[in-house]
Structures are given as C-alpha cells and as structure tokens.
N, C-alpha and C positions, 0 to 999 in steps of 0.2 A: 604472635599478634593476630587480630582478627579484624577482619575489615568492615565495616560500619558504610551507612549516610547520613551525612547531616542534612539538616532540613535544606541547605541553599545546594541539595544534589550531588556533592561532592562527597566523593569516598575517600575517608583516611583508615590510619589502622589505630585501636587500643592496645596497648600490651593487657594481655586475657590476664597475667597474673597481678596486676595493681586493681583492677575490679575488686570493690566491696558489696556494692551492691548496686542490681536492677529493680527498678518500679516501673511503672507504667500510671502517668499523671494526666491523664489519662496517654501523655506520647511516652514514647519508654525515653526513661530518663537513666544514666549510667555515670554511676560515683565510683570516684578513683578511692583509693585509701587516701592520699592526701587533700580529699574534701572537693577537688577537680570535679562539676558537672559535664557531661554532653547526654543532648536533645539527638536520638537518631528517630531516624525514617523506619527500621526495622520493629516490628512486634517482640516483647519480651522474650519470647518461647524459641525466636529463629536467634536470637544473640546469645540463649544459653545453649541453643544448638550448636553454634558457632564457638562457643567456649569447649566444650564437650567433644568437638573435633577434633580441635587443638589440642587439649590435653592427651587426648587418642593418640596421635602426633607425638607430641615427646613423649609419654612415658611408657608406652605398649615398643616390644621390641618389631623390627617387621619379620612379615612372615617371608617365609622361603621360599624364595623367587620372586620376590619383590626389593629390587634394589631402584 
C-alpha cells in the first residue's frame, strides 16, 4: 500500500495494486479498477514514485545484509 493526502490533509493508504490509472485534472486524480476516484494533494510523478517503491518492495529479493 502507499500512502497518499487528500485534500482535507489527512493521510490514508491506496492498495498500489487496485490502481488503474493516474491523471492529473489538473489535481492528480487516482482510479481504482472498480471505478473508485481519490483527489490527492501529491503531483502525479511522486504517486508513481511511490508505486515503483512498493513494487521494489515486494518483488526484488533483499540484498545481503539487509534483513
């Protein structure tokens, strides 16, 4: 999951993998696959950075000496 603001300042989390897609209308807007909008406070470029971490995250094994 990655954690987002909505406009009223508060931080929740998206699950990174029900994401379909981000715009930017001009505020970045983020669609769930089940049609779910949220309006966050981040720029599109730091929420796909944020997905692109997380994914690093689960799918890359760690490296050694890193527990």
């Amino acid at each position: 999951m990655i954690r987002v603001t909505g406009f009223n300042g508060k931080e929740f989390y998206i699950n990174a993998e029900y994401i379909e897609k981000i715009e930017a209308n001009p505020d970045t807007t983020i669609t769930l696959f089940n049609g779910r909008k949220y309006i966050v406070t981040e720029p599109v470029e730091e929420v796909v950075k944020k997905i692109l971490e997380y994914k690093k995250k689960i799918f890359l094994p760690p490296l050694v000496g890193d527990e």
